[in-house]
NUTOR-873868 format. One line per 2 residues: number of its first residue (from 1); for each residue x, y, z of C-alpha. Coordinates in steps of 0.05 Angstrom, whole numbers, plus 5000, padded with zeros to 4 digits. Example, Ala and Ser with C-alpha at 12.3 -4.5 7.8 and 13.67 -1.06 7.14 Angstrom:
<rs>
1 = 5246,4910,5156  5273,4979,5143
</rs>
This chain:
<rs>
1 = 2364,2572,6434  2418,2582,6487
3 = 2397,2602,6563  2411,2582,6640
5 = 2371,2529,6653  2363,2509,6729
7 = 2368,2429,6742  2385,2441,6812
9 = 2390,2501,6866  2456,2539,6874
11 = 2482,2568,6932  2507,2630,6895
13 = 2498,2650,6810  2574,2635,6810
15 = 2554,2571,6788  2504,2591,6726
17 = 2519,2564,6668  2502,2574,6593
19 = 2468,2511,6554  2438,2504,6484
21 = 2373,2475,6499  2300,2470,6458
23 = 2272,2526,6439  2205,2547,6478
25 = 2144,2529,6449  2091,2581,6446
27 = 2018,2565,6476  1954,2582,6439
29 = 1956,2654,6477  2039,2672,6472
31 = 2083,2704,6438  2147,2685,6426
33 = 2205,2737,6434  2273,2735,6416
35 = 2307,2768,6478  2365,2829,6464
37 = 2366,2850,6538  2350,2817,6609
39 = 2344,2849,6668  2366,2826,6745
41 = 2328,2821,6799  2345,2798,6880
43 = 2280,2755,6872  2326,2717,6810
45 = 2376,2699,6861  2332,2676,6915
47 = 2290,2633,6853  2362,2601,6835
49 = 2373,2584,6908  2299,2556,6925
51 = 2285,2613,6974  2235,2651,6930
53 = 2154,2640,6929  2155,2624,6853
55 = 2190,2565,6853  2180,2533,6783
57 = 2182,2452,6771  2256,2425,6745
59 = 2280,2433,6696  2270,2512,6688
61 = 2303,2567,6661  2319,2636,6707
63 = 2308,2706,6702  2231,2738,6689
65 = 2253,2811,6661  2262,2825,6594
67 = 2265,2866,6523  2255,2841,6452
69 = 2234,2823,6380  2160,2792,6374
71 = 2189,2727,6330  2115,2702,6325
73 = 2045,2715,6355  1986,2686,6386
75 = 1955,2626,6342  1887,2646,6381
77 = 1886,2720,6353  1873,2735,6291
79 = 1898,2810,6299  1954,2808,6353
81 = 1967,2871,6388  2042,2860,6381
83 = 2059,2841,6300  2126,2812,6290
85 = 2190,2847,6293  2151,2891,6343
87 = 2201,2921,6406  2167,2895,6472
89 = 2186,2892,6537  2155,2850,6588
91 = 2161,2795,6647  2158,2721,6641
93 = 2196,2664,6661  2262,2643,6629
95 = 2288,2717,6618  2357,2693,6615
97 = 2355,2657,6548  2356,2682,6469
99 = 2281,2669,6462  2231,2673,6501
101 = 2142,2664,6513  2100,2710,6545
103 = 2028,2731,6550  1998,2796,6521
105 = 1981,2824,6587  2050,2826,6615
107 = 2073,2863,6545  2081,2920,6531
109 = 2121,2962,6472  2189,2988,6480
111 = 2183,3063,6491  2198,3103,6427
113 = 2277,3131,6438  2284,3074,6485
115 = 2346,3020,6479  2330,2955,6492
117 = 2372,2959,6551  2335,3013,6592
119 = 2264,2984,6563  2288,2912,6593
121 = 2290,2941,6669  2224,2982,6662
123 = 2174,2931,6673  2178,2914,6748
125 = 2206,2976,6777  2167,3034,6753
127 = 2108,3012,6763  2124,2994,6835
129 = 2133,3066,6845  2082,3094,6817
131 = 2037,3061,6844  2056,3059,6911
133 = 2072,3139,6903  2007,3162,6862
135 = 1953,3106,6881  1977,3079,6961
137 = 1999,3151,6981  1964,3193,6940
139 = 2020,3245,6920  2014,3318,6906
141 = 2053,3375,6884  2090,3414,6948
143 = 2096,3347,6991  2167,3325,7016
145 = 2182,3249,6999  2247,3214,7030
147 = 2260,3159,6981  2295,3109,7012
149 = 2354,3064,6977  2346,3117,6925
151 = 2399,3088,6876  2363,3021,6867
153 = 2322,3001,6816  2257,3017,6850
155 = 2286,3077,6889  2305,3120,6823
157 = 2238,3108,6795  2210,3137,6862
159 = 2254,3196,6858  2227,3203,6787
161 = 2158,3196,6793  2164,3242,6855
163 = 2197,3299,6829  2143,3292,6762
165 = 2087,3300,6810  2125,3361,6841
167 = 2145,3341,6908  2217,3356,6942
169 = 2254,3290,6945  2297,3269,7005
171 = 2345,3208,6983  2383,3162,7021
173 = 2438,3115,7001  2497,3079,7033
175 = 2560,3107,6987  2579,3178,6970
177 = 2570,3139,6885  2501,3128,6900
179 = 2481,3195,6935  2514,3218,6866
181 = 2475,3179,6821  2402,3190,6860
183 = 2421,3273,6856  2432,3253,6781
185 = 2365,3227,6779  2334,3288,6813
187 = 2334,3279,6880  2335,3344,6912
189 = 2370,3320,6975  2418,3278,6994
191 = 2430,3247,7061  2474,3174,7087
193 = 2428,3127,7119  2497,3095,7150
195 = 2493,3148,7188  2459,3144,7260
197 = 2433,3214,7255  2403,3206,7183
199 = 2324,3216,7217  2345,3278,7243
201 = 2377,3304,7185  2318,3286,7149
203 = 2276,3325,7191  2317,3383,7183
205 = 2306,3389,7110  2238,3396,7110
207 = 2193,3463,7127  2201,3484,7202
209 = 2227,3412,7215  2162,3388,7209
211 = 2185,3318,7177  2165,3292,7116
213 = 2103,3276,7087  2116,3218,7045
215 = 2170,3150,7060  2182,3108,7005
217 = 2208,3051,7045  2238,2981,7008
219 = 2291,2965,7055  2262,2966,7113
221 = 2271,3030,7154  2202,3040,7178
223 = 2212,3045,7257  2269,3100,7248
225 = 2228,3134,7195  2171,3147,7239
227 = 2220,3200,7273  2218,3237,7220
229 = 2153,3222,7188  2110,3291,7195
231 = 2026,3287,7214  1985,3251,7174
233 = 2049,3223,7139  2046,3161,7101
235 = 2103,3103,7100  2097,3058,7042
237 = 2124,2980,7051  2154,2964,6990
239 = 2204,2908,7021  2243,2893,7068
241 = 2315,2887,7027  2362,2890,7092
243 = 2337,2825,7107  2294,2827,7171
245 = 2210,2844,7174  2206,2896,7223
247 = 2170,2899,7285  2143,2980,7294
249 = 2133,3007,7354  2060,3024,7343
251 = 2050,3080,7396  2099,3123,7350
253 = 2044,3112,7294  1993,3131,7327
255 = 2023,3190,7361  2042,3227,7289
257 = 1969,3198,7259  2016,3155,7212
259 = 1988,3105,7168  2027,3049,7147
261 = 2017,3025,7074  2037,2969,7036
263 = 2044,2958,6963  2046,2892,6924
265 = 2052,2900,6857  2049,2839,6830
267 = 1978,2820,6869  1955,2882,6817
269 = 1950,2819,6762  1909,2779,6810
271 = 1860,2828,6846  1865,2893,6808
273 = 1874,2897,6735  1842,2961,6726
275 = 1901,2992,6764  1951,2967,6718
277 = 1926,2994,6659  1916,3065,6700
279 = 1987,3061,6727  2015,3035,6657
281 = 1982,3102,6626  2006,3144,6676
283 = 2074,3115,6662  2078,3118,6589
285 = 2046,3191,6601  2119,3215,6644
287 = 2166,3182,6595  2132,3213,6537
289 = 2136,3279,6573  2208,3265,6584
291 = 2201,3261,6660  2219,3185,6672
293 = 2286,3152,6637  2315,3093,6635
295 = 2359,3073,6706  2406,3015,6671
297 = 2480,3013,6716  2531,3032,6669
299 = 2586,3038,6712  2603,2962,6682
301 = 2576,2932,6616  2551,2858,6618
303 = 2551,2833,6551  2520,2757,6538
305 = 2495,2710,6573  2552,2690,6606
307 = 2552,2748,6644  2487,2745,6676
309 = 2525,2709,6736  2578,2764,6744
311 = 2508,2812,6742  2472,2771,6790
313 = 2541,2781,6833  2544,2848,6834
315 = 2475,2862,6844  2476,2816,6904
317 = 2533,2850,6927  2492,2914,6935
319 = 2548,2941,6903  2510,2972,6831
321 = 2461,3027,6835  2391,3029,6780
323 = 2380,2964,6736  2435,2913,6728
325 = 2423,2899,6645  2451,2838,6611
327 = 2451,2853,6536  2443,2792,6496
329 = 2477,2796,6422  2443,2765,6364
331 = 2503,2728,6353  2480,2686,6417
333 = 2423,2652,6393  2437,2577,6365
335 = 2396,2603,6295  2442,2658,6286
337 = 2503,2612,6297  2468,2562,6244
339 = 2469,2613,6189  2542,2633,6184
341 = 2556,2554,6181
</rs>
């Protein structure tokens, strides 16, 4: 197969490169996949650059998101849930490659209608935000939800699974393109969190100024947002993607009867599993009712893997709004290259 194996941390992804390397060998309870699309994540940078708390042993190869064609199944399962040639989407290490392994459990099939392109940034993002929205804050049709970063991967699935559940959405964004693209997605509202006054505009949007009733927070805007947070509000901690943990001034929460909650997906897998099937179905339930699309940034096209550094770029550069896709041609993979020889 080709992929970007890691040897050594990089400062930046400007120095990724493409190798032909072994191709993965499946344990008992894997699949292997050939990959078609890859998604980017901000945790792929900090993994390349030995800041992230998944660090995996040298040699390794990057990226975790992912969409593809079941090559081969289980040897431990007599009847595989996913048959080869079946569409799957998914998360494992080594996303950035033309093949891939992963487990059942973090499988899942490609949406019917679905590209490989908008199925390959589905699998951390959406369920992020619905279950912070529906299970941590326990959503309901007529509340007001300010969604902010609303252009990001995990902010457009918030503004999605908001407006499904009926609520009046109040996005935020840095750049007149990505107040555009979150009223694209539905948002309802609008509003520049460069600006100083953005709490108070906030406020002002919602019923007698009364604040809102929901804050999807993963940048980490949770002091400011408890200006604008109504009674009984709820702020959800999603992350803290400006860089800096906040310290809240915890008089304010206790003043408005806030309640802070946090939401960390990925302990689901360890401490919950129950809750990822219930948030899967409820996902799978919107997009077959129409109500949650893909978010892959198409204002540039990233085409092989040689591109996955001029992705990881961009994406660092806070610069690209939804899911930052790398589509991977067949024409990549070191088989494919073998046959027209």
């Amino acid at each position: 197969m080709r992929g970007i194996q890691i040897s050594e941390y990089l400062k930046t992804p400007e120095g990724l490169k493409v190798s032909d390397l072994p191709d993965p060998v499946p344990k008992k309870d894997e699949y292997l996949i050939r990959v078609h699309a890859a998604a980017t994540n901000f945790f792929d940078i900090l993994q390349i650059q030995g800041k992230y708390q998944n660090q995996p042993p040298f040699p390794w190869v990057a990226g975790a998101e992912f969409a593809g064609t079941v090559i081969s199944t289980p040897s431990g399962s007599a009847s595989p849930k996913f048959p080869v040639g079946t569409r799957v989407f998914g998360s494992s290490q080594g996303a950035f490659a033309t093949k891939i392994c992963a487990k059942e459990g973090f499988l899942l099939p490609v949406p019917d209608g679905w590209s490989f392109q908008d199925a390959a940034g589905l699998f951390i993002t959406a369920p992020t935000s619905y279950a912070a929205l529906v299970l941590r804050a326990g959503i309901k049709k007529g509340d007001y939800v300010l969604v902010h970063a609303a252009a990001g991967g995990v902010g457009l699935a918030a503004v999605q699974v908001a407006k499904a559940y009926g609520a009046t959405v109040i996005a935020t964004a840095s750049t007149p393109r990505k107040l555009e693209v979150a009223k694209a997605f539905g948002a309802d509202h609008v509003v520049d969190y460069a600006d100083p006054a953005w709490p108070a505009k906030v406020k002002e949007l919602t019923p007698k100024s009364r604040g809102v009733d929901i804050v999807y927070d993963p940048v980490g805007l949770v002091d400011k947002s408890t200006k604008c947070t109504a009674w009984n509000g709820r702020i959800l901690i999603v992350g803290f993607a400006a860089g800096t943990i906040e310290k809240v001034a915890m008089n304010k929460v206790l003043l408005k009867n806030i309640a802070l909650v946090g939401i960390h997906w990925g302990a689901y897998t360890i401490n919950d599993w129950p809750a990822l099937v219930q948030v899967w179905e409820g996902i799978m339930r919107l997009v077959a009712q129409g109500k949650l699309k893909g978010t892959e940034y198409s204002d540039d096209e990233f085409v092989g893997l040689e591109r996955v550094k001029d992705a990881l770029v961009a994406l660092g550069g806070r610069k690209t709004w939804g899911k930052v896709v790398v589509k991977i041609p067949a024409s990549e993979d070191n088989d494919a290259k073998a046959s027209k020889l």
